[in-house]
ROFILUM-543036 format. One record per residue (C-alpha): y, z, x. Coordinates in Angstrom, 1 decimal. Layout:
+--------+--------+--------+
!     yy !     zz !     xx !
+--------+--------+--------+
!      Y !      Z !      X !
...
+--------+--------+--------+
This chain:
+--------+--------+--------+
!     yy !     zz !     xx !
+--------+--------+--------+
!    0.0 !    0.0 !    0.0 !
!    3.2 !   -1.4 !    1.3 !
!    6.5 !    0.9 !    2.0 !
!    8.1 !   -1.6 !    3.6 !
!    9.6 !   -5.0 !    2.7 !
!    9.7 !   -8.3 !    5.0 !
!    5.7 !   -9.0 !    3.9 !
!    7.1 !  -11.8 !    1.9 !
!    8.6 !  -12.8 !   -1.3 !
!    5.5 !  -12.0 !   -3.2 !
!    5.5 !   -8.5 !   -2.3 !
!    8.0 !   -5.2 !   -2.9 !
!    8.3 !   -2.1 !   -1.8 !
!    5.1 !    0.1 !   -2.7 !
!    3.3 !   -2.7 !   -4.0 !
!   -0.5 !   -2.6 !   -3.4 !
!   -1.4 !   -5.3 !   -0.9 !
!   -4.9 !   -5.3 !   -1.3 !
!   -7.2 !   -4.0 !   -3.9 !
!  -11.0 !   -4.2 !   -3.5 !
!  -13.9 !   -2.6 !   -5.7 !
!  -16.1 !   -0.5 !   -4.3 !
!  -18.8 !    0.0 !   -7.2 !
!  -19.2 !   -3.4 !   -8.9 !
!  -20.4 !   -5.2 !   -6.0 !
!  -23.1 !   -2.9 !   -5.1 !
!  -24.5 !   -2.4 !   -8.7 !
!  -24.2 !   -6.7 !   -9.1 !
!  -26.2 !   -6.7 !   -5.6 !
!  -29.0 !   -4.0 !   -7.2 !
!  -27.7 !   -1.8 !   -4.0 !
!  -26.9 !    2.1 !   -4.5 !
!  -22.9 !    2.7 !   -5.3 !
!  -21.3 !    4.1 !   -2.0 !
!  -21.2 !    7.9 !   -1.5 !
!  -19.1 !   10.3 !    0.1 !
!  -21.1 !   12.7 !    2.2 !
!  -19.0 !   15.5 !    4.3 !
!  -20.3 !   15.5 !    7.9 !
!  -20.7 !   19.6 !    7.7 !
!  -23.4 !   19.3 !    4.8 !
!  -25.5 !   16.6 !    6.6 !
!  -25.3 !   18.6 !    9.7 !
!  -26.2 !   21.6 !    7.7 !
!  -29.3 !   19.7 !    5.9 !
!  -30.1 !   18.7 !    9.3 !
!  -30.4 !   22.2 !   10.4 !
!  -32.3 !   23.5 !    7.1 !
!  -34.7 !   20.8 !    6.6 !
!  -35.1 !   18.2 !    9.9 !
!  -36.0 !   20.7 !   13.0 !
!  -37.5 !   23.3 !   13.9 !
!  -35.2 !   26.8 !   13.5 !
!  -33.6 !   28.2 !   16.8 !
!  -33.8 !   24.4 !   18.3 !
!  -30.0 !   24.2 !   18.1 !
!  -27.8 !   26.6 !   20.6 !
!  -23.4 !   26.0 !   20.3 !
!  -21.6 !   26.6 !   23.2 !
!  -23.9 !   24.9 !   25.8 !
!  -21.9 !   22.7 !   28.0 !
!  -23.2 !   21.0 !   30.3 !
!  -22.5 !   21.3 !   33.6 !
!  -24.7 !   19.2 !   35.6 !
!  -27.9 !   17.7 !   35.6 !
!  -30.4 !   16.2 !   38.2 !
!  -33.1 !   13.7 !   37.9 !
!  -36.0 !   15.0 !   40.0 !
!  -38.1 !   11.3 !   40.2 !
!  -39.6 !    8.7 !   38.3 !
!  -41.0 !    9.8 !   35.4 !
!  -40.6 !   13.2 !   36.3 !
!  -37.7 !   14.1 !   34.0 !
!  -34.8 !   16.2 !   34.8 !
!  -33.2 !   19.5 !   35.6 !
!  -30.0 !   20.5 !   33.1 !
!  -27.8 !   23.1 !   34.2 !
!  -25.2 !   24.9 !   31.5 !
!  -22.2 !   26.0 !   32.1 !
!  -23.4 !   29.6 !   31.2 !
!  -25.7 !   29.3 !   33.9 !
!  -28.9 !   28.5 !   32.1 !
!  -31.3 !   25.8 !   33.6 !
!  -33.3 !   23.9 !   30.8 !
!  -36.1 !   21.5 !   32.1 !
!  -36.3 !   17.9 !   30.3 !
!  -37.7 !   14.5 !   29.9 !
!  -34.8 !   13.2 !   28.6 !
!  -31.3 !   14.2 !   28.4 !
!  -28.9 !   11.9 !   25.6 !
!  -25.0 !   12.5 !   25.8 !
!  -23.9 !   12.7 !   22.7 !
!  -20.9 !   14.8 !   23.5 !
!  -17.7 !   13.3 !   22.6 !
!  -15.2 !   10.6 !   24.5 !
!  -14.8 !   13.5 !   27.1 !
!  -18.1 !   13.5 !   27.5 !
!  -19.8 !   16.0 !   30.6 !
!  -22.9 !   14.1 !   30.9 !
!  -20.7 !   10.6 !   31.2 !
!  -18.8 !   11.9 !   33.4 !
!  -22.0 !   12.8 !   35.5 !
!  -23.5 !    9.6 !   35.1 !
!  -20.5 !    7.1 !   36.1 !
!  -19.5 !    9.4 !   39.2 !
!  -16.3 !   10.3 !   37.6 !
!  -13.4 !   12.9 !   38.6 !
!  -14.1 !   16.7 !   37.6 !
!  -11.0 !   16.4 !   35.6 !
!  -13.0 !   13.5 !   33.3 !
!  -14.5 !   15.8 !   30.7 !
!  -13.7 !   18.7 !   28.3 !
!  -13.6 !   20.0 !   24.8 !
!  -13.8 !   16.9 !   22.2 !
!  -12.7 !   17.5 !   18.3 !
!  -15.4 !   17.0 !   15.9 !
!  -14.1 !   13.4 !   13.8 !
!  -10.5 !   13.0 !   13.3 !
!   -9.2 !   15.9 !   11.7 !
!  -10.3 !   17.9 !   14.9 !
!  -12.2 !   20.5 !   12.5 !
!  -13.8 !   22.3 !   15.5 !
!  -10.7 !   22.8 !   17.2 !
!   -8.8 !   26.3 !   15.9 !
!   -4.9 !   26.1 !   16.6 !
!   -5.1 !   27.5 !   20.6 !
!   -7.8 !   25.0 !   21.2 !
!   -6.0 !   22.4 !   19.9 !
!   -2.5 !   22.8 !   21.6 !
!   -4.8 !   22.9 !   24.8 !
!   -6.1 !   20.1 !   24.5 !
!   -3.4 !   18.4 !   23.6 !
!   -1.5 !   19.0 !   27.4 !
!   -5.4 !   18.6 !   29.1 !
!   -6.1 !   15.1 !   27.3 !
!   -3.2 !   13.7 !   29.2 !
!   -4.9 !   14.3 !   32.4 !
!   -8.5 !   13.8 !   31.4 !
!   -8.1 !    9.8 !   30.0 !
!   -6.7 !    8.6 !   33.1 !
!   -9.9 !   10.4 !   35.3 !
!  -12.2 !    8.8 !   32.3 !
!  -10.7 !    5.8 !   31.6 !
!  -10.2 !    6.2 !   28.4 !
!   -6.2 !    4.9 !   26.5 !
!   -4.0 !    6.4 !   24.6 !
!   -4.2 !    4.8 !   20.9 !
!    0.1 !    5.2 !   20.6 !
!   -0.6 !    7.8 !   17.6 !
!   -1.0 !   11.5 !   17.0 !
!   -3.0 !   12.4 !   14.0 !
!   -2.9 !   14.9 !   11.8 !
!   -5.0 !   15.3 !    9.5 !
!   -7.3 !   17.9 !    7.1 !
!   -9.6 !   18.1 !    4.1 !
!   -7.6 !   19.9 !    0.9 !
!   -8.8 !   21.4 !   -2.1 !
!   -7.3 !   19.3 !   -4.3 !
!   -8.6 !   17.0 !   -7.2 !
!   -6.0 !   14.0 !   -6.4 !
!   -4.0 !   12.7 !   -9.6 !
!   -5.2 !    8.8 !   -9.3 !
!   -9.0 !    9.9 !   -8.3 !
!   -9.9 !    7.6 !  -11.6 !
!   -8.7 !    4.7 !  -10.4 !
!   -8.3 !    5.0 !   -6.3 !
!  -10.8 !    6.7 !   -4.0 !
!   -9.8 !    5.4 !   -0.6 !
!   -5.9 !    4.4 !    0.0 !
!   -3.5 !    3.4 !    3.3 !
!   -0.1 !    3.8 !    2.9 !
!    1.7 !    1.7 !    5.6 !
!    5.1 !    2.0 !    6.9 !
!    6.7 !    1.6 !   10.5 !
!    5.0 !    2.9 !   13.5 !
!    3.1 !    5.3 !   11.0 !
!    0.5 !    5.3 !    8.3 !
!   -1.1 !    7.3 !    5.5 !
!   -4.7 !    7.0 !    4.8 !
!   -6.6 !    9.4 !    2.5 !
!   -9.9 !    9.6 !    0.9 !
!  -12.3 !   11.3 !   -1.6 !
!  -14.2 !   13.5 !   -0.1 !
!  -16.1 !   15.0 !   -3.0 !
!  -16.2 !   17.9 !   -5.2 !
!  -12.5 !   17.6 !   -6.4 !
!  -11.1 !   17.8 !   -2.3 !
!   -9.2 !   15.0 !   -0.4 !
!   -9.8 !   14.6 !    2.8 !
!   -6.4 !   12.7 !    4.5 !
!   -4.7 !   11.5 !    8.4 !
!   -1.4 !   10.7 !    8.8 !
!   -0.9 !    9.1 !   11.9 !
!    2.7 !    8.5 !   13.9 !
!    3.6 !    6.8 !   16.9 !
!    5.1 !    8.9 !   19.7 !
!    4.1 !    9.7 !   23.2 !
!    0.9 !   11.8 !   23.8 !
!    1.1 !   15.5 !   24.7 !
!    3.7 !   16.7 !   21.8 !
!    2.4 !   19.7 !   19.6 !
!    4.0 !   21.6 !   17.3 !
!    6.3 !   25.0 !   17.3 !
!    4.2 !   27.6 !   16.5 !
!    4.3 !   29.3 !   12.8 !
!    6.2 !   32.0 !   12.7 !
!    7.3 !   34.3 !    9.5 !
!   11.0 !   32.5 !    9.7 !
!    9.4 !   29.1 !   10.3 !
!    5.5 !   29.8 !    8.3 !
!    5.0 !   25.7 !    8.2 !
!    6.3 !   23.7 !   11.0 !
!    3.8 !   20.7 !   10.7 !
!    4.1 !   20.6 !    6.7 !
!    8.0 !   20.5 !    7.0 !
!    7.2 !   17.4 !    9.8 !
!    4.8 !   15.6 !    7.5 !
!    7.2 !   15.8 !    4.4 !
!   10.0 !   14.6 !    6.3 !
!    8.5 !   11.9 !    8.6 !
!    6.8 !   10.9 !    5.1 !
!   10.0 !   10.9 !    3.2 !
!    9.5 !   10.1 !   -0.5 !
!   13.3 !   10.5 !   -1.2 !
!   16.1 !    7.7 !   -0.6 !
!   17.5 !    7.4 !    2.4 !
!   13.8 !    8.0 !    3.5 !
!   12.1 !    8.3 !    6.6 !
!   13.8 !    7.5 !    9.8 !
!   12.9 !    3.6 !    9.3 !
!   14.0 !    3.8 !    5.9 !
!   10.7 !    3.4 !    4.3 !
!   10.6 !    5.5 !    1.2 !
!    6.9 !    6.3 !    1.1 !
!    4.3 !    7.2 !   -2.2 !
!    4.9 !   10.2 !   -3.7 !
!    1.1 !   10.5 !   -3.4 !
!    1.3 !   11.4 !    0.9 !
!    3.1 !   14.4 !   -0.7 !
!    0.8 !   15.4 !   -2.9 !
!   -1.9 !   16.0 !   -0.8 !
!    0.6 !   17.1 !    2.4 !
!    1.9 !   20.2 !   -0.4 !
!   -1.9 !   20.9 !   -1.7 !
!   -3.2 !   21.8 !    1.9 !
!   -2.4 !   25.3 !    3.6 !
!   -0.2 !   25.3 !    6.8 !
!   -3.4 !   26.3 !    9.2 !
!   -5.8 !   23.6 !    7.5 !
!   -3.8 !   21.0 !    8.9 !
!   -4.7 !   19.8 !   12.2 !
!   -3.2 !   17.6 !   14.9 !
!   -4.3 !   15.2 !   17.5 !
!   -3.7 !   12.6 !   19.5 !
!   -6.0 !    9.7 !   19.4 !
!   -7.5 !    8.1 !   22.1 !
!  -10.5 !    5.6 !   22.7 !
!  -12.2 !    3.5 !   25.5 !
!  -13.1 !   -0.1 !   26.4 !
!  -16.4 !   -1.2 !   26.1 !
!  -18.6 !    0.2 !   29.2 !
!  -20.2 !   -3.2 !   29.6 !
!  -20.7 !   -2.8 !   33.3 !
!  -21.3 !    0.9 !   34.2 !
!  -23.9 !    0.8 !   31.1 !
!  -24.8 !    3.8 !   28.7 !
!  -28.4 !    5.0 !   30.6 !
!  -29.1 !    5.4 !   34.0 !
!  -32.5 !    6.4 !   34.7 !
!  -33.7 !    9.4 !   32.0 !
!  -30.4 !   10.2 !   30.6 !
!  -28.5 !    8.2 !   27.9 !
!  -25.1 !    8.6 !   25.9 !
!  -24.2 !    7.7 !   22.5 !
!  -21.4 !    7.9 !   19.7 !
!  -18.4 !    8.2 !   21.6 !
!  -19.5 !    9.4 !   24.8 !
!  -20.5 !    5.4 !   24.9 !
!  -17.9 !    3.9 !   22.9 !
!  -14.8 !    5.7 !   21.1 !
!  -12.9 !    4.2 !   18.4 !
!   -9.8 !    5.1 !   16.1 !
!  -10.6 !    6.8 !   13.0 !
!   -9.2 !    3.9 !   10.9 !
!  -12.4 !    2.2 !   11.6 !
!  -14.5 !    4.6 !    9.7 !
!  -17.3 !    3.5 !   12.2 !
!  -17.5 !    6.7 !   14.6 !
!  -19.8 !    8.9 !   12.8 !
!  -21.8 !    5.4 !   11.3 !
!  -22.1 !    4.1 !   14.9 !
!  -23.4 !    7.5 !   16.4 !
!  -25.9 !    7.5 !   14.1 !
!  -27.2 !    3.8 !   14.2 !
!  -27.2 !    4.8 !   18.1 !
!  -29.6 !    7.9 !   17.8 !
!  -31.5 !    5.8 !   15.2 !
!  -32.2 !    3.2 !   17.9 !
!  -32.6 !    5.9 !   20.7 !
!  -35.8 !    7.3 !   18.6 !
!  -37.3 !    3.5 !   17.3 !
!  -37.1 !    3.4 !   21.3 !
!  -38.4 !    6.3 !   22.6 !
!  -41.2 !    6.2 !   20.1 !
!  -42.6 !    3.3 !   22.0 !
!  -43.3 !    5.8 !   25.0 !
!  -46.4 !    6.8 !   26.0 !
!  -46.3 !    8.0 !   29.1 !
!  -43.0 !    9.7 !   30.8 !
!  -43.2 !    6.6 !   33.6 !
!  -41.8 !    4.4 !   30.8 !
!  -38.7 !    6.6 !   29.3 !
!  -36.4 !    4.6 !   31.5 !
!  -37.3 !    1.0 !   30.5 !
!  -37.3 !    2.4 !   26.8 !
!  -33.8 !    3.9 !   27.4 !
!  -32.7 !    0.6 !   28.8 !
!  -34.0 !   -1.2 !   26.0 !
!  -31.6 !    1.1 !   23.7 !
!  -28.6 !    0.1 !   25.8 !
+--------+--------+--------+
């Protein structure tokens, strides 16, 4: 949806530039309607129902690892200290990823703490403004680039007032954008990203000051004449969902991803990455999550082919 004119004749400000359906043409093609499952509940069934109970340990870094000969697998060391013996070890820790890092010979500086998805849900607020300063430094020792946008972004409590007719939306304006979605059980999950320089964060909330990023949102999202800085006027729906979500449910990023590691590869000998440790992309896509898993679907079609440890690496390459 359009805040902005200079499109063309045939369009005005806040018309919708493109409508699509997102129902008829699965039930036409006999395929299942399109459903909105929040990442927390598939880990969560994941947990319940897929593996075996005390499998999963948090807070686990790791913080190296060392292949000890052909099919001999490998010897993982955590940060904590820990040593875990494996056959195989997959990196599936982010796009400042520890075992990348490792792999491709890169700087210490290369890795660190990674947000879960765009909203940056695993981060809390001290984490967050952290990682905001330490990004800087760890994408030019990883090679990953800065996107041009900080995000922020959360998942409100709040059964939106067009949810009848519009489950997915992008409101565009200059050098920012809108985007919000259903996320299911009357909440709204939403990103609004702006152009600036990386590193910024926020003042902190304070009782004279309690919101600092919702007075930034409604302001950079004007919905008022004169508007925004640009003078876009933007859809009074940003604002909706910007006053339905608490001042410490709103997160902030900034976004980064990577070129393609087409010659420095994604396995090298036992050990593989995947999801963005192997390829980061913007949020807009809606791929991150969706190409993770397709990679760990792949990983196990592969690895079910071994037999013997001898052939993990040829089955790993296969992946890649």
């Amino acid at each position: 949806k359009g805040v902005f004119l200079g499109l063309g004749e045939q369009f005005e400000k806040g018309d919708w530039l493109v409508r699509f359906d997102t129902l008829q043409p699965a039930l036409q093609a006999g395929l299942p309607a399109t459903v909105v499952v929040d990442r927390p509940v598939i880990q969560q069934i994941l947990l319940e129902h897929g593996i075996p109970e005390g499998t999963v340990r948090i807070k686990s870094r790791i913080a190296n690892y060392e292949e000890l000969g052909p099919g001999k697998g490998l010897k993982v060391v955590l940060e904590d200290g820990t040593i875990a013996y494996a056959d195989v070890l997959v990196g599936a820790d982010g796009i400042w990823s520890s075992v990348r890092r490792i792999m491709h010979d890169l700087d210490n500086g290369a890795d660190g703490f990674a947000a879960s998805g765009a909203a940056g849900g695993a981060l809390n607020e001290a984490e967050a403004r952290r990682m905001a300063k330490d990004s800087v430094l760890m994408a030019s020792n990883a090679n990953r680039r800065y996107s041009g946008f900080t995000c922020y972004a959360a998942l409100t409590e709040h059964k939106a007032s067009n949810i009848e007719e519009v489950s997915y939306q992008i409101l565009l304006g200059k050098d920012k954008y809108f985007v919000s979605t259903d996320g299911g059980g009357e909440r709204q999950q939403w990103f609004a990203l702006i152009r600036e320089d990386p590193g910024g964060v926020d003042p902190e909330a304070t009782p004279e000051n309690p919101t600092p990023k919702l007075d930034r949102l409604l302001n950079e999202f004007n919905n008022q004449e004169p508007g925004d800085q640009n003078g876009d006027v933007w859809d009074g729906f940003a604002h909706e969902l910007f006053r339905a979500t608490p001042e410490a449910d709103i997160k902030r990023r900034d976004l980064y991803d990577g070129s393609p590691l087409i010659t420095k590869g994604w396995t090298k000998g036992h050990v593989a990455i995947c999801g963005d440790a192997a390829h980061p992309m913007m949020p807009n896509l809606g791929q991150g999550g969706c190409q993770a898993t397709e990679d760990g679907y792949r990983l196990a079609q592969e690895l079910a082919t071994v037999s013997n440890t001898a052939d993990i690496e040829g089955a790993l390459n296969t992946y890649y």
